[in-house]
C-alpha positions as a printed Julia matrix, in Angstrom:
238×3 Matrix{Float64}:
 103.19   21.44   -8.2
  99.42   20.23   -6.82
  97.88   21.72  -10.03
 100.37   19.74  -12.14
  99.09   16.3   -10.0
  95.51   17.44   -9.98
  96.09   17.12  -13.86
  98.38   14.74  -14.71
  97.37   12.39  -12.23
  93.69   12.78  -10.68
  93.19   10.28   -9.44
  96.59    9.82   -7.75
  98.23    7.86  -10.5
  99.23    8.71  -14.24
  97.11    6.92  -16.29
  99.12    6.75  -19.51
  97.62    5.23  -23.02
  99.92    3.28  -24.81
  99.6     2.25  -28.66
 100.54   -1.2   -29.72
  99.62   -0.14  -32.76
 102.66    1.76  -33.54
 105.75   -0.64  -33.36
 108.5     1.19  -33.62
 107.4     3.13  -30.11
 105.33    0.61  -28.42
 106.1    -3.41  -27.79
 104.01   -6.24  -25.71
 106.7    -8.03  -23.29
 105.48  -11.27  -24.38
 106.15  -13.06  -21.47
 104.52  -10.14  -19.03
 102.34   -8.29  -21.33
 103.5    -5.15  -19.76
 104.25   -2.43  -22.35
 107.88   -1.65  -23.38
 109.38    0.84  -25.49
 110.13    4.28  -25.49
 106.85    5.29  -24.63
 106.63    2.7   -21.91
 109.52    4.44  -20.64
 108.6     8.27  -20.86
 105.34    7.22  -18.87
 107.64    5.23  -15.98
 109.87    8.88  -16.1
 106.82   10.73  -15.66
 105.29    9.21  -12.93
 108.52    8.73  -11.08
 109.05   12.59  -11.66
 105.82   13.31  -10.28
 106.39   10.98   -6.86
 103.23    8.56   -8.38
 102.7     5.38   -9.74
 101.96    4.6   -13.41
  99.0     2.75  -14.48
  98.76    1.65  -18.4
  95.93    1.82  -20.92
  96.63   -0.16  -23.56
  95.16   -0.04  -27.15
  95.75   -1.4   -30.88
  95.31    1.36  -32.44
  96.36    5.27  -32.03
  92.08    5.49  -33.2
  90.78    3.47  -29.83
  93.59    5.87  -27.62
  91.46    8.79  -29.04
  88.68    7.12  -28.52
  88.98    5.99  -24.92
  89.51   10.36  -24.46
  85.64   10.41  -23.79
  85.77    7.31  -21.41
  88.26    9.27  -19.18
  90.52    6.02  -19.43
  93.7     7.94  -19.48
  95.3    11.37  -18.52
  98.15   11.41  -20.55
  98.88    9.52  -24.07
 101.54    9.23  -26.63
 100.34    9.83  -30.16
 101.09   11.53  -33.33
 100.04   15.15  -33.88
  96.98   15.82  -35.76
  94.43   18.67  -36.33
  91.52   16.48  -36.0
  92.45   15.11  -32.69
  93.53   18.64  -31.46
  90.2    19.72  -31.32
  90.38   17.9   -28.07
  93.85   17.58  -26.94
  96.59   19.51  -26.66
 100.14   18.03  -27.73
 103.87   18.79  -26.9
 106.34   19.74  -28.84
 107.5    16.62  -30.73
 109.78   13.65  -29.75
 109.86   11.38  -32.48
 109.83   12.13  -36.52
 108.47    9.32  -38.36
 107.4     8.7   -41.49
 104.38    7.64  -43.53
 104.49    5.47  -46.61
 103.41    2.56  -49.22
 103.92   -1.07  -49.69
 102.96   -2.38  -53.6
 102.92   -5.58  -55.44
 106.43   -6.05  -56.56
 104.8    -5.86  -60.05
 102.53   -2.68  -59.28
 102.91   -0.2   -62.42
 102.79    2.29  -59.27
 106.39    3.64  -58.53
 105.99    6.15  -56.21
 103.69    7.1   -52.86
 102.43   10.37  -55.61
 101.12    7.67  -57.89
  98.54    6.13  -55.59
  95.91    9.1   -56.11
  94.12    8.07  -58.92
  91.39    5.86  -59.85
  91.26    2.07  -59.13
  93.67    2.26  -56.3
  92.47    0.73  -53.17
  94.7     1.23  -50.13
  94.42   -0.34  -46.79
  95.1     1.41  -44.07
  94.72    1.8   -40.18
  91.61    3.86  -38.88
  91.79    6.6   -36.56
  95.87    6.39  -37.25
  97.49    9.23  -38.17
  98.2     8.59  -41.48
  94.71    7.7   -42.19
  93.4    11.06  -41.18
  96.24   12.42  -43.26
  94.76   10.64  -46.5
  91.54   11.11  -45.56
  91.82   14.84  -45.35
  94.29   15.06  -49.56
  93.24   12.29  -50.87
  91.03   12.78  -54.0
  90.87   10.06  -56.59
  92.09    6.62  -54.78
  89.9     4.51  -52.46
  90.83    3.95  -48.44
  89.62    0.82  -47.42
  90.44    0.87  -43.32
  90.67   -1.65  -40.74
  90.94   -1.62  -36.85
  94.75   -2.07  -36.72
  98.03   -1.76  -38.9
  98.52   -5.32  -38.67
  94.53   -6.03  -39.38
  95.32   -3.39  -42.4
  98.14   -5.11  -44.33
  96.12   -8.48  -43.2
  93.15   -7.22  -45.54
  95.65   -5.78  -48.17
  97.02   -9.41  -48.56
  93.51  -11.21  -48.64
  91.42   -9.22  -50.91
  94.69   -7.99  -52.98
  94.46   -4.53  -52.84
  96.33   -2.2   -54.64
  98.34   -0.48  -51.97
  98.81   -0.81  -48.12
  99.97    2.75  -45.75
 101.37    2.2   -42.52
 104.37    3.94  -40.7
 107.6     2.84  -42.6
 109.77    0.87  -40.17
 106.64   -1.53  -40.05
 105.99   -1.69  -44.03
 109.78   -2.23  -44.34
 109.53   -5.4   -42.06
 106.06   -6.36  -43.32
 107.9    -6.32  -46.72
 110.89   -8.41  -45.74
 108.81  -10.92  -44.81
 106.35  -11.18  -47.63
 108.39  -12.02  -51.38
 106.44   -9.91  -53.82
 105.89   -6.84  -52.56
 107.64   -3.47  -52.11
 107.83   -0.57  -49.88
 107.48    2.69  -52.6
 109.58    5.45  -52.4
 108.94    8.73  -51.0
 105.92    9.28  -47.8
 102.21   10.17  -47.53
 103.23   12.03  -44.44
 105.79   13.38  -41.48
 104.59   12.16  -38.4
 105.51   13.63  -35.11
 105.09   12.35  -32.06
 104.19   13.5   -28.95
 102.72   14.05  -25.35
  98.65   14.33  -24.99
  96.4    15.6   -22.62
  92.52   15.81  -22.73
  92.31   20.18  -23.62
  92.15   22.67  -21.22
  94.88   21.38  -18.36
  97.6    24.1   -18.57
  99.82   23.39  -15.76
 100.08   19.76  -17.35
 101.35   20.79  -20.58
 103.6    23.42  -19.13
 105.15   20.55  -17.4
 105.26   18.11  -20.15
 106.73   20.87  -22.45
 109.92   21.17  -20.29
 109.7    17.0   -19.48
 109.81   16.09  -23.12
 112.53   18.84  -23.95
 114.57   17.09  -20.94
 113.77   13.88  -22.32
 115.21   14.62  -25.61
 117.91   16.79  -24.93
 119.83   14.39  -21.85
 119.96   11.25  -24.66
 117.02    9.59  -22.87
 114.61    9.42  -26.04
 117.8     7.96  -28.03
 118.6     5.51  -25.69
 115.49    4.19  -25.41
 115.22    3.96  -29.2
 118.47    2.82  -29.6
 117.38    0.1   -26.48
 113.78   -0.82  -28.21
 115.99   -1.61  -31.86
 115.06    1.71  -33.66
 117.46    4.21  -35.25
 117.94    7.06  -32.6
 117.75    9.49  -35.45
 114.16    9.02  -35.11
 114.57   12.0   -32.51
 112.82   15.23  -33.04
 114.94   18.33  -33.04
């Protein structure tokens, strides 16, 4: 068990990055400003499990977690799986399945997410998320035109009146609600799965997160805490 500390927590707490920027996992208490959600609540299991305290890193954007990786700001952090970022991290099995799409002009001749590669289309989108390095990587004929933040992205597609805005569905679907005249398209860019990161190369750590996150899921504790946080528990990775 001293190897599993020595990795998870160094420094004799779990530093664990949180990222506001993805809402359906990740809230501000707006009274507190103390993270909530269900990754709020894996990193309180965690540390309890290990017998340590839990010390936040918070972020706007799943691009600044990865970025704060060379900083050593964190030990462990919840983001999606991605083969650019596992280059230098290495990632549980899944927890949460969410998905990528689109949000249109209500009039937009564009129908579905396949329509947006092509010429002329400018889409907004988060950098560093992973849906952005999705795009970035099939993309051929349509523009990305990125900001620091989801909420910074759809901000930009509203001002300069792009043609398109990406972003992880539950948020376009609200973002959409709330703004008359536009549309979330059928269909998604992308599956994302979320997980469990830590910086490459600590071995007992992800042995232990493997079976933590498999626990997590398979006791109800993932769906309750997306059930708690408003989301759908179905949002719960096989």
């Amino acid at each position: 068990m001293q190897d599993v500390l020595n990795e998870l927590a160094p420094k004799g707490r779990v530093r664990a990055a949180i990222n506001f920027g993805n809402a359906v996992l990740a809230q501000q208490d707006p009274t507190t400003g103390e993270p909530r959600g269900t990754q709020a609540a894996l990193a309180r299991a965690l540390a309890e499990r290990l017998g340590v305290a839990v010390e936040f890193a918070t972020y706007k954007a799943a691009g600044k977690v990865f970025e704060a990786l060379a900083r050593d700001e964190w030990d462990v952090a919840f983001m999606a799986i991605d083969p650019v970022r596992a280059a230098e991290l290495d990632f549980t099995a899944p927890y949460v399945l969410i998905e990528a799409g689109c949000v249109v002009p209500e009039n937009s001749p564009l129908q579905d997410v396949g329509d947006v590669d092509r010429p002329g289309v400018r889409i907004a989108g988060a950098r560093g998320s992973a849906y952005e390095l999705h795009l970035t990587r099939t993309l051929k004929q349509a523009e990305l035109v990125l900001a620091p933040s989801g909420p910074e992205a759809r901000a930009l597609f509203l001002k300069d009146g792009l043609e398109a805005v990406a972003g992880v569905r539950q948020e376009l679907v609200a973002f959409a609600e709330s703004h008359p005249g536009y549309r979330v398209m059928p269909g998604r860019f992308v599956g994302i799965e979320q997980a469990i990161a830590v910086p490459k190369g600590r071995a007992a750590a992800l042995a232990f997160l493997q079976n933590f996150i498999a626990e997590m899921k398979k006791n109800g504790f993932v769906a309750q805490e997306l059930a708690a946080s408003g989301q759908s528990p179905s949002l719960v990775a096989p």
